[in-house]
N, C-alpha and C positions, 0 to 999 in steps of 0.2 A: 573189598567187596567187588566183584564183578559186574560191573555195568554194561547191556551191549550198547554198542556204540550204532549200530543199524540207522540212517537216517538223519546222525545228528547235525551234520553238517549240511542238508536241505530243510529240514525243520526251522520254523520260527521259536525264537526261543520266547518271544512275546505271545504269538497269537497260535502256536503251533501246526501251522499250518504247512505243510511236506509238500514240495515240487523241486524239482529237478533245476526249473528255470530261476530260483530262486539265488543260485549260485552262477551269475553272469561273466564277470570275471572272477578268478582263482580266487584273490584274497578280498572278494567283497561278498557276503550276502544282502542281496536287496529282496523282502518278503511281496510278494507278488499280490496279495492277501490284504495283509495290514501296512505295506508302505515301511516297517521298522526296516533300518538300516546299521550294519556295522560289520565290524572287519571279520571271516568268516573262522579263523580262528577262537576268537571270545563268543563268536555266538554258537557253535559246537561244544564249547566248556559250558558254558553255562546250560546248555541241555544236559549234556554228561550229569553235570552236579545236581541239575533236577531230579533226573532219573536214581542217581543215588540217594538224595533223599527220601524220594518217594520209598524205595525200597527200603531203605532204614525205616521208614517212619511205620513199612508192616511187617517190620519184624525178621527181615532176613538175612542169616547169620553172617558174617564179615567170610571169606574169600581169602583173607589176605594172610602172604604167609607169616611165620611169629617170624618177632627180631631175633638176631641171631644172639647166641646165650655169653654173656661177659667171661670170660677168661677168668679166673681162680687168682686174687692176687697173691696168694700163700703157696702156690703151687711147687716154687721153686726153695729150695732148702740150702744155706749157704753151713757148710762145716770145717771146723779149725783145720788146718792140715800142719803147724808148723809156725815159727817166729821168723818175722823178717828182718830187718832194719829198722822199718818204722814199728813194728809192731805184731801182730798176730795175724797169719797170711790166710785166708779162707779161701776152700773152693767150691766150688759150683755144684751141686748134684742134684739133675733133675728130678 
């Protein structure tokens, strides 16, 4: 699901509240607002993830690409070609 990221990094993830001055030093948000404080990386995820709930929660379709499809374990076909010493020598054929 595609979330935009617009804002999340000056938003309060508590009080919501957006400014710029919010983000004082690099890795601190301090909310200019509500006073919440924490390091400005977890409070950008935690917007993220709000904003992707929100969106899940009315309904808008995932975004994301599919996983990619497992390999065929039978794919490969091994046939007698001959006796060896120990036994019966097979080969490979894809």
């Amino acid at each position: 699901m595609h979330v935009d990221p617009a804002y999340t990094s000056r938003a309060c993830a508590e009080c919501g509240h957006i400014d710029r001055a919010n983000r004082v030093p690099q890795a601190w948000f301090a909310c200019r607002n509500c006073g919440f404080v924490d390091h400005a990386d977890r409070n950008g995820s935690r917007n993220l993830r709000a904003r992707a709930w929100e969106l899940r929660r009315r309904g808008a379709p995932s975004t994301a690409p599919a996983p990619p499809r497992k390999h065929e374990e039978s794919a490969h076909v091994f046939l007698p070609c001959g006796r060896g010493a120990g036994g019966t020598v097979l080969a490979y054929a894809p």
